[in-house]
C-alpha positions as CSV (number, residue, x, y, z in Angstrom):
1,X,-8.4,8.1,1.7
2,X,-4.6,8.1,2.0
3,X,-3.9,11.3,4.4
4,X,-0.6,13.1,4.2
5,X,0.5,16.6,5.1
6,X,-0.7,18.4,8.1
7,X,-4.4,17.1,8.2
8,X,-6.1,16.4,11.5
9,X,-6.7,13.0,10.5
10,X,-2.9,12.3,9.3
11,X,-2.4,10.3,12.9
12,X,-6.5,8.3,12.8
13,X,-6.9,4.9,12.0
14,X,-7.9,4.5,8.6
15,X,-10.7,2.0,9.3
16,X,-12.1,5.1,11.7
17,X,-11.3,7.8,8.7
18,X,-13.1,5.6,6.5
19,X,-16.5,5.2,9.2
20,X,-16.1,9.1,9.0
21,X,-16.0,9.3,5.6
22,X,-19.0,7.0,4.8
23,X,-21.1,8.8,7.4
24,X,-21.0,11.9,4.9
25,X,-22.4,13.1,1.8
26,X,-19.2,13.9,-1.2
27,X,-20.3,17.1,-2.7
28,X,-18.7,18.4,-5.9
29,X,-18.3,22.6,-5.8
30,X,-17.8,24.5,-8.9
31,X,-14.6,27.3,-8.9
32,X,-15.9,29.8,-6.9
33,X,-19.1,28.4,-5.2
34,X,-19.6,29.3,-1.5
35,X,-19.8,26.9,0.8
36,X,-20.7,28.7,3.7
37,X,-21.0,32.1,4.8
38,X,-19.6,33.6,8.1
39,X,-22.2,33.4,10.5
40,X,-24.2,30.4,9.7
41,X,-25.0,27.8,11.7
42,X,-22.5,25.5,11.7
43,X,-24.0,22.2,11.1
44,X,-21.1,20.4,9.1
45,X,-17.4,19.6,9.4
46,X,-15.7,18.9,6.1
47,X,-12.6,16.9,4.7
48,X,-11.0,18.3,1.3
49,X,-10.7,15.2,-1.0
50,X,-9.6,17.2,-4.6
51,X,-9.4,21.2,-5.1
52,X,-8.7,24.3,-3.5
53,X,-10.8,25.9,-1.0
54,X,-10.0,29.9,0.6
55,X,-11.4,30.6,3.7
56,X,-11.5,34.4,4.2
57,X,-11.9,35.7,7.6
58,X,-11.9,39.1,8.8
59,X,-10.4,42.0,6.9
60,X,-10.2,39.7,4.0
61,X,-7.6,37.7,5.2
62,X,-7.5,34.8,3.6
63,X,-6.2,31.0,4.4
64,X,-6.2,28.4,1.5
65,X,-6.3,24.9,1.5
66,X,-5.8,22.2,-0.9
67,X,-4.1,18.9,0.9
68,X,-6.2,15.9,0.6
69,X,-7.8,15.5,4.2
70,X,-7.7,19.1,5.0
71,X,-10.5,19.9,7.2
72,X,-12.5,22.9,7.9
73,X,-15.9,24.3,9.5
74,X,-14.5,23.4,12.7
75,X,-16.7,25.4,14.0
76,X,-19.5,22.7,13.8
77,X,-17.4,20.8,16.7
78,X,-18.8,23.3,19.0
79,X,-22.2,23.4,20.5
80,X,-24.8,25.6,18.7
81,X,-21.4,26.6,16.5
82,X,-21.3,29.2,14.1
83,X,-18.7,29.6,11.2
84,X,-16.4,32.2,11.9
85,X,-14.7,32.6,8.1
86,X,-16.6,31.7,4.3
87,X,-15.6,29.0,2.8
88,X,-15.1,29.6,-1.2
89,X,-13.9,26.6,-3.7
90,X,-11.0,27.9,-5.8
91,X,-11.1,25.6,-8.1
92,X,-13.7,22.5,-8.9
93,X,-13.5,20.7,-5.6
94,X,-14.5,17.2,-3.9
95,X,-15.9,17.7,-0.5
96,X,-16.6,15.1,2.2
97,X,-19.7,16.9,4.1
98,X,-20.3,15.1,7.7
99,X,-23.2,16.5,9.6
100,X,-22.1,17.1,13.1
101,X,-23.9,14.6,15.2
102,X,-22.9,11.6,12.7
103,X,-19.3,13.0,13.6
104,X,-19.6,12.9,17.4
105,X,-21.3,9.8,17.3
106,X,-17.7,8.1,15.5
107,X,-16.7,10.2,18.1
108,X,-18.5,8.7,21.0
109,X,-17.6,5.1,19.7
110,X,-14.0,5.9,19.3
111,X,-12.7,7.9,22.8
112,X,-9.6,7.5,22.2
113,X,-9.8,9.0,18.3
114,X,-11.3,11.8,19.5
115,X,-9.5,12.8,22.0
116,X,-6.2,12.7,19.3
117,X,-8.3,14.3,16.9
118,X,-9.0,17.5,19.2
119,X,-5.2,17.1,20.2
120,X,-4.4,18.3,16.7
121,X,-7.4,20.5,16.4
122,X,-6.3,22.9,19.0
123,X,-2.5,22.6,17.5
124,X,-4.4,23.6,14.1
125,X,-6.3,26.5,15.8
126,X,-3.4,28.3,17.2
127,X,-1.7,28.0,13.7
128,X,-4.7,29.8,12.2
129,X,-5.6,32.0,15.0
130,X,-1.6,33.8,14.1
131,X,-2.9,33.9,10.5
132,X,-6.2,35.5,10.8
133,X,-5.1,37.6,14.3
């Protein structure tokens, strides 16, 4: 996966994006298929590989992303996490789906990965935390 743009894994290795990537399931949504809903447990983190996906938190505000390596369910990153927005595809969409503890176990073999990653996290999360107030 060649990152660009703003994604949180823009500055990782690619040999760790790649152990990320294989330790998840691709899932293909159809326009307008929920992903999540706010409030469920939030068991995965995922990484945008093709499509558009809205994220709509309260008040309908929305948030949209479509940048290859956009990632979202954040919220999975946290113990006993919950999602916080719904995730809807916009269009058809390619989704890498990592189940939390596969992600903090590349985590927990790459220290110094994670520790960039949630460097860029919490830069992410003020950015969205002006957007959806």
């Amino acid at each position: 996966m060649n990152i660009t743009g703003d994604s949180l894994l823009k500055e990782i290795d690619p040999i760790i994006i790649e152990e990320i990537i294989s330790v998840g399931d691709r899932k293909v949504y159809d326009k307008k298929q929920i992903i999540y809903e706010k409030g469920m447990q939030a068991n995965n983190l995922f990484i945008l590989e093709q499509g558009e996906i809205e994220l709509k938190g309260e008040d309908e505000v929305r948030f949209t992303l479509s940048i290859l390596g956009d990632i979202f369910g954040w919220s999975s990153l946290v113990k006993n996490g919950i999602y916080t927005t719904k995730a809807i595809s916009n269009s058809i969409s390619s989704i890498i789906q990592v189940p939390k503890d596969e992600i903090n176990s590349v985590f927990d073999r790459h220290p110094n990965t994670a520790v960039l990653f949630y460097r860029y996290l919490g830069l992410n999360l003020t950015r969205r935390m002006k957007i959806f107030g």
